[in-house]
Structure formats: structure tokens, C-alpha cells
LOGUPA-524759 format. One record per atom (N, C-alpha, C): residue number from 1; residue in three letters; x, y, z. Coordinates in nm, 4 decimals. Atoms other than C-alpha are relative to their C-alpha. Layout:
<nodes>
    nr   rest       east      north         up
   NUM    ala          X          Y          Z
...
</nodes>
This chain:
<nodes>
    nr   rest       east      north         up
     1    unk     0.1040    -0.0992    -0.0078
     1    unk   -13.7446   -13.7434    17.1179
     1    unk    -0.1316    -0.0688    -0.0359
     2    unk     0.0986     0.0809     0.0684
     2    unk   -14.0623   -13.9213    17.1463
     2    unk    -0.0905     0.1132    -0.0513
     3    unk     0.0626    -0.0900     0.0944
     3    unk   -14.3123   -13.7910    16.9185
     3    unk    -0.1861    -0.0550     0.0724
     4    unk     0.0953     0.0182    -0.0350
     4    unk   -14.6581   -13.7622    17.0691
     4    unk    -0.1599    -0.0072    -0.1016
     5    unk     0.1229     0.0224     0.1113
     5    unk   -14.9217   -13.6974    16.7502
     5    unk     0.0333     0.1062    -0.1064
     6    unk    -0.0172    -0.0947     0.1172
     6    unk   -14.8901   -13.5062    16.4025
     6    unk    -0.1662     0.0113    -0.0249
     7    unk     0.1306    -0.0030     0.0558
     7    unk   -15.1835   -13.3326    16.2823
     7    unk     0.0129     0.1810    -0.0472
     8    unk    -0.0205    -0.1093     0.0793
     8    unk   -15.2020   -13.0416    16.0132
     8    unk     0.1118     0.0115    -0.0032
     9    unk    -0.1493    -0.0167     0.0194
     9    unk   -14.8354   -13.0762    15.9413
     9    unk     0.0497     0.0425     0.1527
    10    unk    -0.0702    -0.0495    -0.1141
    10    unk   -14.7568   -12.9949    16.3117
    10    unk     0.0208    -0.1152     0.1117
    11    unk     0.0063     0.1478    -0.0910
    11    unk   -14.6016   -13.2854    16.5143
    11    unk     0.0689     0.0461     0.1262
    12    unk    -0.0072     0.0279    -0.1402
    12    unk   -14.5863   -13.2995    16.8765
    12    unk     0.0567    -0.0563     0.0934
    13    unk    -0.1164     0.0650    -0.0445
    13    unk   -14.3205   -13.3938    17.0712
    13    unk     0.0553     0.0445     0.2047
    14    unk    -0.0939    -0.0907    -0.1006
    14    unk   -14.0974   -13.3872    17.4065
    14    unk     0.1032    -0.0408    -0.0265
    15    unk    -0.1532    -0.0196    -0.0373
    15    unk   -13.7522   -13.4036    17.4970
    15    unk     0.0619    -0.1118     0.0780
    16    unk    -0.0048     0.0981    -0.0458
    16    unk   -13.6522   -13.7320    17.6500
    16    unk     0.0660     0.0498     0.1232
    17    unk    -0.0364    -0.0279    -0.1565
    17    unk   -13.5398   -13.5192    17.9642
    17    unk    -0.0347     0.0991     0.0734
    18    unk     0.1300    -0.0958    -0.0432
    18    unk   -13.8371   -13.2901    17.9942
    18    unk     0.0095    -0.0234     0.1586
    19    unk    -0.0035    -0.1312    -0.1033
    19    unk   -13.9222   -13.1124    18.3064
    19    unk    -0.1542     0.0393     0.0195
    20    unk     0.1387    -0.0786    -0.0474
    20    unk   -14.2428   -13.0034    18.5378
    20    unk     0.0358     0.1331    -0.0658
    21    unk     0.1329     0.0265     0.0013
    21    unk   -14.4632   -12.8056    18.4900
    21    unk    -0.0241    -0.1221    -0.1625
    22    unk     0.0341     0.0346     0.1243
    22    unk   -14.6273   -13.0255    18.1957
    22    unk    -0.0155     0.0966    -0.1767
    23    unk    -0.0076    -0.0840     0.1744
    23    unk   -14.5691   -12.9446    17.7847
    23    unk     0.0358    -0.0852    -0.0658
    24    unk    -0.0200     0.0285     0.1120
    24    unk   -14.5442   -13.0017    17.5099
    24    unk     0.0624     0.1039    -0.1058
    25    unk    -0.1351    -0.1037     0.1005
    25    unk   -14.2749   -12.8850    17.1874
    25    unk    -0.0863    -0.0117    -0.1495
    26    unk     0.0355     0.0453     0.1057
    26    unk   -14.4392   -12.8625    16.8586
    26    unk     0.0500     0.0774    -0.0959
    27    unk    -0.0438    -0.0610     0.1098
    27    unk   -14.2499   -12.8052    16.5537
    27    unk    -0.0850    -0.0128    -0.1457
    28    unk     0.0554     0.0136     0.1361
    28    unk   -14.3392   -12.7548    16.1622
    28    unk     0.0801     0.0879    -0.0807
    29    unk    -0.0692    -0.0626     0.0862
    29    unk   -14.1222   -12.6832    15.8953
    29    unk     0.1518     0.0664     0.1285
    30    unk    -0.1504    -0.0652    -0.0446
    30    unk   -13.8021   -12.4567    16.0472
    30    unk    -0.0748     0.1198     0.1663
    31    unk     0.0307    -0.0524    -0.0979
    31    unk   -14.0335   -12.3269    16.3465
    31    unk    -0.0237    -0.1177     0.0861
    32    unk     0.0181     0.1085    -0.1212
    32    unk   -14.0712   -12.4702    16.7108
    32    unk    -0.0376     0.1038     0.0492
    33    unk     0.1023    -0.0380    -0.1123
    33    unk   -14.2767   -12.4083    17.0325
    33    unk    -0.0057    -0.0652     0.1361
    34    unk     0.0331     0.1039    -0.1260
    34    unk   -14.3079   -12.4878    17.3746
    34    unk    -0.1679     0.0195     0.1196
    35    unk     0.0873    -0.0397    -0.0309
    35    unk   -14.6283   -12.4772    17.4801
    35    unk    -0.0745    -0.1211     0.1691
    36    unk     0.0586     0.0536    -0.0952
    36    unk   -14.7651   -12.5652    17.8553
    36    unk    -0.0855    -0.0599    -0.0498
    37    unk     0.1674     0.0645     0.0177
    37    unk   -15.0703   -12.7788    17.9126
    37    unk    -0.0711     0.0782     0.1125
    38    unk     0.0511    -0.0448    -0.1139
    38    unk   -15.2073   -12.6368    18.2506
    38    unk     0.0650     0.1068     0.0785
    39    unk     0.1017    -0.0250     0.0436
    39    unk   -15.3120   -12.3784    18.2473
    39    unk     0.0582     0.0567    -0.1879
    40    unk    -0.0715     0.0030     0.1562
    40    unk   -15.2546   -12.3788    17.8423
    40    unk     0.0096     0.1324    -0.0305
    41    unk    -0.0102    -0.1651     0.0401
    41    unk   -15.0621   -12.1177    17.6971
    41    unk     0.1150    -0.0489    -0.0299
    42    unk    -0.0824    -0.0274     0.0418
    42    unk   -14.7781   -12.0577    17.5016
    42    unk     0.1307     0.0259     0.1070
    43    unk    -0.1137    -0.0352    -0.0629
    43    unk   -14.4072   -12.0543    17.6536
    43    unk     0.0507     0.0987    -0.0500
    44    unk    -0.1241    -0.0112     0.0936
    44    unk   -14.1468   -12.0255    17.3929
    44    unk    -0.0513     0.0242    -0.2060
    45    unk     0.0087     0.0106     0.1911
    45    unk   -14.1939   -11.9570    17.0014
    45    unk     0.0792     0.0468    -0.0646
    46    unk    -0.1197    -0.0206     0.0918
    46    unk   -13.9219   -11.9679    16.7623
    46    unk    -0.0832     0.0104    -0.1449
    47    unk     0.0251     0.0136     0.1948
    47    unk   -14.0953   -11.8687    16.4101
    47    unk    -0.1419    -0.0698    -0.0268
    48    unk     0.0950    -0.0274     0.0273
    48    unk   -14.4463   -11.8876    16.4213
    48    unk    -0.1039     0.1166     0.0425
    49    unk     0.0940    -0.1160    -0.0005
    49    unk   -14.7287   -11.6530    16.3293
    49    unk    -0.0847    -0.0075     0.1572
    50    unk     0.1546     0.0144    -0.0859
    50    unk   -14.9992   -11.5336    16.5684
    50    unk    -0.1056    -0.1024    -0.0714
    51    unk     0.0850     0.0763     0.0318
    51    unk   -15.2367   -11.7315    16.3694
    51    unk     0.0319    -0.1520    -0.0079
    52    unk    -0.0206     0.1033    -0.0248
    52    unk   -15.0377   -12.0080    16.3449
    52    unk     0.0159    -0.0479     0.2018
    53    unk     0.0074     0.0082    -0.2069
    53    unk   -14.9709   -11.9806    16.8053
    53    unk    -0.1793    -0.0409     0.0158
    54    unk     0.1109    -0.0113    -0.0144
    54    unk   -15.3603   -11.9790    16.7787
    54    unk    -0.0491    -0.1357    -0.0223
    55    unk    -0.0208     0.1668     0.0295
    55    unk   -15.3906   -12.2739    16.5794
    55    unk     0.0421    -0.1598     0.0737
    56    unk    -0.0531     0.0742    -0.1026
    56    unk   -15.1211   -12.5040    16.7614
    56    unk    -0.0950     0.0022     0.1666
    57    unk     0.0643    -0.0343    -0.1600
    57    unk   -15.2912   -12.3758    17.1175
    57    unk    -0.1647    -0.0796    -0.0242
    58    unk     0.1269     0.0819     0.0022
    58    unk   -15.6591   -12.5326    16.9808
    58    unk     0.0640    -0.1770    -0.0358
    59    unk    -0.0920     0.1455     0.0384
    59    unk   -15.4259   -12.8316    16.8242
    59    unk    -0.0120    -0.0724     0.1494
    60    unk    -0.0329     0.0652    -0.1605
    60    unk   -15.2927   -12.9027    17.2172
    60    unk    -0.1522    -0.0282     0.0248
    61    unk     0.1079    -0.0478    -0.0545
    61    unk   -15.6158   -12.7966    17.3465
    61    unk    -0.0627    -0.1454    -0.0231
    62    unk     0.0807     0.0898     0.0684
    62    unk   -15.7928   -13.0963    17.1351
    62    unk     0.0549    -0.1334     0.0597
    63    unk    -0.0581     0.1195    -0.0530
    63    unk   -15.5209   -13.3489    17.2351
    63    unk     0.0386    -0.0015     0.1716
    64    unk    -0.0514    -0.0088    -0.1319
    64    unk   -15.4847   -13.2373    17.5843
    64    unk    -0.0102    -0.1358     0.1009
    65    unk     0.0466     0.1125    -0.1045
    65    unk   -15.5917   -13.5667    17.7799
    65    unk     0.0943    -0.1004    -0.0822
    66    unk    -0.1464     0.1150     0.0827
    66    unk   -15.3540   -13.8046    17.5189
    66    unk     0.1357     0.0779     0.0254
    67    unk    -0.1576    -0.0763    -0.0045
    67    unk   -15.0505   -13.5361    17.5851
    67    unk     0.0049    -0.0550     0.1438
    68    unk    -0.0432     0.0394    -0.2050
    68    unk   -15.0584   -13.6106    18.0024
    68    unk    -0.0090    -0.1071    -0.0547
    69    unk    -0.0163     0.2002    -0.0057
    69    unk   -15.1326   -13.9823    17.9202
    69    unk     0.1471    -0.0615    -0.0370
    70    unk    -0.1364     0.0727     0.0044
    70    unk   -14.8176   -14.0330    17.7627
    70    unk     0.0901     0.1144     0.0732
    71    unk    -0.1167    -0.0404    -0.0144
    71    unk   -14.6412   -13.7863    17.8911
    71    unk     0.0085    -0.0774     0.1675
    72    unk    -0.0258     0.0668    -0.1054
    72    unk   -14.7057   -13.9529    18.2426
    72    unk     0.0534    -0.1409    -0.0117
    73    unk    -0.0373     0.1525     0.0542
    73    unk   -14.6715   -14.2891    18.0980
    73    unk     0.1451    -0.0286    -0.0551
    74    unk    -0.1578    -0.0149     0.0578
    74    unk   -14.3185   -14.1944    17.9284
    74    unk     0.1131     0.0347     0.1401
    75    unk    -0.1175    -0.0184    -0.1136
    75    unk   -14.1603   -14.0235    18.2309
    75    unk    -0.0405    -0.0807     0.1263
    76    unk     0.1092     0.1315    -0.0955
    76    unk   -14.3430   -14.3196    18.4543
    76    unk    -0.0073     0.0553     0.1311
    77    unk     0.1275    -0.0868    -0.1060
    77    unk   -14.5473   -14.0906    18.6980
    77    unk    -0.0756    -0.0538     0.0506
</nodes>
């Protein structure tokens, strides 16, 4: 599971047999997420707040251009 960037306790990850459209999984503590990149938005959420979905979604948002880089670069696109 490569791990793409931690930041505010929330690290960033895929699935080593991920799947179009583009995303990203970000867990913290005993919650996870699957959150698209394009057009960004929330999938999946297992156990976080609205404020925390809000949070994570500016998180991506910030790293969005390093999440496609590797994620193209990992599944060699």
C-alpha cells in the first residue's frame, strides 16, 4: 500500500491494485475514506465527521497535482 503524503495526522494512500476513475484512501486513527480527485468529492467514509470530510477534501485539494503524479507514475500511465 504505497503511501502518498501524511499531513495533520491523516496519511494518504492507495491500494496497490487501484482502479479508474482517479483517488485517493485516506485513513487516521480507526477511520478511512475514499475520496476521488476529478471532479473532487468524497466516495466512501467509514468514521469520519463532517468536519473532519471537509478537512481531508481541502487536504486532497492542496496535494492534488503530487496525488496524479504518483499515482500515474506508480500504476505507469
Amino acid at each position: 500500500m504505497p503511501e502518498v503524503f501524511r499531513e495533520s495526522g491523516f496519511c494518504a494512500f492507495f491500494y496497490s491494485n487501484e482502479h479508474d476513475p482517479m483517488h485517493v484512501h485516506v485513513r487516521k486513527g480507526g477511520a478511512e475514506c475514499k475520496v476521488r480527485l476529478r471532479p473532487l468529492g468524497m466516495v466512501r467514509n467509514y468514521g469520519f465527521s463532517e468536519p473532519e470530510q471537509k478537512r481531508i477534501l481541502a487536504i486532497v485539494a492542496a496535494h492534488l497535482s503530487e496525488i496524479e503524479t504518483y499515482w500515474l507514475k506508480y500504476f505507469g500511465l
